[in-house]
C-alpha positions as CSV (number, residue, x, y, z in Angstrom):
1,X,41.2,-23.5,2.1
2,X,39.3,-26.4,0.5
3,X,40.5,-28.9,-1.8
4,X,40.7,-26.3,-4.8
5,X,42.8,-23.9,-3.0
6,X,39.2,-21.8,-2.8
7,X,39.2,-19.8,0.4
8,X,36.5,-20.7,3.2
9,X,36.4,-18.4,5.7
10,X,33.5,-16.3,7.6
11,X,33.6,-13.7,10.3
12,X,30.6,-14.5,12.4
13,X,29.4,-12.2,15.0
14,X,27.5,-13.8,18.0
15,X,26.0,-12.0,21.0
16,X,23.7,-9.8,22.5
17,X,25.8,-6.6,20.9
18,X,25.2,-3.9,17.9
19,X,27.8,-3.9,15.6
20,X,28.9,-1.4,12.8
21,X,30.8,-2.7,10.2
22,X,32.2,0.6,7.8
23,X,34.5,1.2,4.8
24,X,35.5,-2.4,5.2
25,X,36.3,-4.8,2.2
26,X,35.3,-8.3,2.1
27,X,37.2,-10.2,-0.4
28,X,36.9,-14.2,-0.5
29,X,35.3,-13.9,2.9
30,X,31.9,-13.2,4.4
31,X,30.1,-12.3,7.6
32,X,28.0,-14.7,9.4
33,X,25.5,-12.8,11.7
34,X,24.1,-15.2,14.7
35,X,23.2,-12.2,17.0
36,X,20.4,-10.6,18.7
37,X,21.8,-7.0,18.7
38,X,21.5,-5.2,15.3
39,X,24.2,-5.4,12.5
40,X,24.9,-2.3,10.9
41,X,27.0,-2.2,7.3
42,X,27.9,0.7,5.4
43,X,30.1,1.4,2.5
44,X,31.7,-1.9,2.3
45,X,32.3,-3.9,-0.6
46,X,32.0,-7.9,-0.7
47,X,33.7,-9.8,-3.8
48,X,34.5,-13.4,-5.1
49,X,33.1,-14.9,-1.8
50,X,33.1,-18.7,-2.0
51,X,30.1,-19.5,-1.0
52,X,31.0,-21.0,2.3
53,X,27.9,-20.0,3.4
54,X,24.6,-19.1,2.1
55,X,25.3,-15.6,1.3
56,X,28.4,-13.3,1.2
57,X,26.0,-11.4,4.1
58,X,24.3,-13.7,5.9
59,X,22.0,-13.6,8.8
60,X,22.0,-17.0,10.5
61,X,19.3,-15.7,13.1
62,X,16.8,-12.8,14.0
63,X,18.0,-9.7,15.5
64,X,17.1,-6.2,15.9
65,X,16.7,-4.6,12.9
66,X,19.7,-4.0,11.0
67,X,21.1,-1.6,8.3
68,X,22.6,-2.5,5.4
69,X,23.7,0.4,3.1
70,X,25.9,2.1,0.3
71,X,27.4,-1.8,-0.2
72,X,28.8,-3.3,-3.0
73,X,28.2,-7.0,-3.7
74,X,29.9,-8.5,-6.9
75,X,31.1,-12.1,-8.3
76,X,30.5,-14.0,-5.1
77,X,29.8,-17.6,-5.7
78,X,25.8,-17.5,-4.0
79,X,23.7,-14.7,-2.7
80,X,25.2,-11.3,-1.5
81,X,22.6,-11.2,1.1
82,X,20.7,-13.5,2.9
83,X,18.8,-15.1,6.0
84,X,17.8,-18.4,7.2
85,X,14.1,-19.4,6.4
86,X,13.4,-19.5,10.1
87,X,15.2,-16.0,10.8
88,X,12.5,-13.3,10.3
89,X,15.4,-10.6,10.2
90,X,14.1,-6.9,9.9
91,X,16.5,-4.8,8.0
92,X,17.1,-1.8,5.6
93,X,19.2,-2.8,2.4
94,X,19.4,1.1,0.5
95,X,21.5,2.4,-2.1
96,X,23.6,-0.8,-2.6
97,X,24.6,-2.3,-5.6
98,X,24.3,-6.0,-6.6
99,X,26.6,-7.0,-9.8
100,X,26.5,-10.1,-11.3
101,X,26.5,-12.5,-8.0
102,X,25.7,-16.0,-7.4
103,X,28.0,-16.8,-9.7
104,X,28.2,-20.7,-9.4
105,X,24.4,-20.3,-11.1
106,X,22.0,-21.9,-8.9
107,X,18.6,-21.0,-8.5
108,X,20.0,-18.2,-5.8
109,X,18.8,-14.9,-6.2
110,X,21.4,-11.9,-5.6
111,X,19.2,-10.8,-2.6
112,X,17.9,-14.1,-0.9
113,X,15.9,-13.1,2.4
114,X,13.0,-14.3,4.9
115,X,9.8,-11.9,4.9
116,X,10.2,-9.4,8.5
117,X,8.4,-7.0,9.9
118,X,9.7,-4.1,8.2
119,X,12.0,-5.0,5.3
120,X,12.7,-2.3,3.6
121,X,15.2,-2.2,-0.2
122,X,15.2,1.1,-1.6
123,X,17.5,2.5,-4.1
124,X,19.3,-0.4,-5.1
125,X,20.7,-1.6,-8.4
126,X,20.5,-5.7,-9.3
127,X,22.4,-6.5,-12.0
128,X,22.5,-9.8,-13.5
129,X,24.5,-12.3,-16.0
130,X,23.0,-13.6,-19.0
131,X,25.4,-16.3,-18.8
132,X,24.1,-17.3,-15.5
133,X,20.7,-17.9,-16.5
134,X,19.6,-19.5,-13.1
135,X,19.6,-16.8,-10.7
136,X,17.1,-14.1,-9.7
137,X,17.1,-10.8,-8.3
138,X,15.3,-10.5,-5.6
139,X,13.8,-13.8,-3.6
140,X,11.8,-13.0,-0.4
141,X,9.9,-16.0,1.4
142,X,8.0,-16.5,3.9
143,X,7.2,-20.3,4.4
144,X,7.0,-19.7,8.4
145,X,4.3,-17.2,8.5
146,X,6.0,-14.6,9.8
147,X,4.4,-10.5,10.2
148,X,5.8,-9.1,7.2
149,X,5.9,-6.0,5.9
150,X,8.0,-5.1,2.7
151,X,8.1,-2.2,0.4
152,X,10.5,-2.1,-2.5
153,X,11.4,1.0,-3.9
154,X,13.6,2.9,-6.8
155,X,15.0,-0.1,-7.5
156,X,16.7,-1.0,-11.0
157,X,17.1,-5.0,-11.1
158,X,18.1,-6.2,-14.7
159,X,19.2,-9.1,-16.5
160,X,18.8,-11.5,-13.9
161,X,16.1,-15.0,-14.4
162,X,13.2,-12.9,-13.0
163,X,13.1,-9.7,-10.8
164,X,11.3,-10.4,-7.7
165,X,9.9,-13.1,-6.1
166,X,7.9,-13.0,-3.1
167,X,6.4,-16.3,-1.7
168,X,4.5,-18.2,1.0
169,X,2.0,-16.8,3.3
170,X,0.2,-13.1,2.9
171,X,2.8,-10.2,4.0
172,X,1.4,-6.3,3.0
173,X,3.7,-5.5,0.0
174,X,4.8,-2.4,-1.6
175,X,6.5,-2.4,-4.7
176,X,7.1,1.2,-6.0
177,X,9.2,2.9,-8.7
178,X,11.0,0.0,-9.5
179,X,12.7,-0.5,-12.8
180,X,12.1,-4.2,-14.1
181,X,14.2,-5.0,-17.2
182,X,14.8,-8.1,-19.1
183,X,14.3,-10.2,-16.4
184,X,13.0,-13.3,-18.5
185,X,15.6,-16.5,-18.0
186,X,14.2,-20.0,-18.0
């Protein structure tokens, strides 16, 4: 606990070994990732993490590509998902749901990840806050010049300060049958 009585804890997973995280509940506590094996999550929720790291999912270093699906990601305090700029970190992130996260209003978007070779969201809903008028939707860089490829798809991001960024070097990019609505903050 820190000085507030907040909660700031983290289960990292380090090693050379998949691991399959299901029907688990994350509440006031993330998952660190510093692995080289692939991290699989399914239908798990995360909530009200603190922000004791980066992201409520957060991948501190490249892997194997990883799976990340039917999640739910609400109230936590910065993104629900994220990487470290130098971790290139291909993954899957499909059919989650994103409600209302990075809540301490920071210019954090609800998915903050570095461009990989592929990274793949499909089918995902990203809803914002209007009263948190500093945080996006989707944030994908790619300041390192990593191989990228990304396709977006069926996605429905709303109400968040813009709907998706991609930046740095050249990636190929595919966004397709997304729904974009009222994405206009700042």
């Amino acid at each position: 606990y820190d000085n507030s009585g907040t909660l700031n804890a983290s289960v990292r997973i380090e090693g050379n070994t998949t691991t399959n995280f299901n029907k688990c509940e994350f509440y006031c506590v993330g998952l660190e990732l510093m692995t080289e094996g692939a991290t699989n999550v399914s239908n798990c929720t995360f909530t009200y993490h603190s922000g004791s790291s980066a992201a409520a999912l957060f991948f501190i270093s490249a892997g194997a590509p990883s799976t990340i699906e039917n999640c739910h990601f609400e109230s936590c305090a910065k993104a629900a998902i994220g990487s470290a700029a130098n971790a290139s970190q291909p993954m899957t992130i499909k059919s989650c749901t994103f409600n209302m996260n990075s809540t301490a209003n920071n210019n954090i978007p609800q998915i903050n990840i570095t461009a990989a070779n592929p990274l793949v969201i499909e089918g995902c809903v990203i809803q914002g806050n209007p009263d948190n008028n500093m945080v996006g939707g989707i944030g994908i860089s790619n300041f390192a010049g990593f191989d990228a490829d990304i396709t977006i798809s069926d996605c429905g991001i709303a109400e968040n300060r813009y709907g998706i960024g991609i930046v740095g070097s050249a990636a190929n990019i595919r966004i397709k049958d997304c729904a974009l609505i009222d994405n206009r903050y700042e």
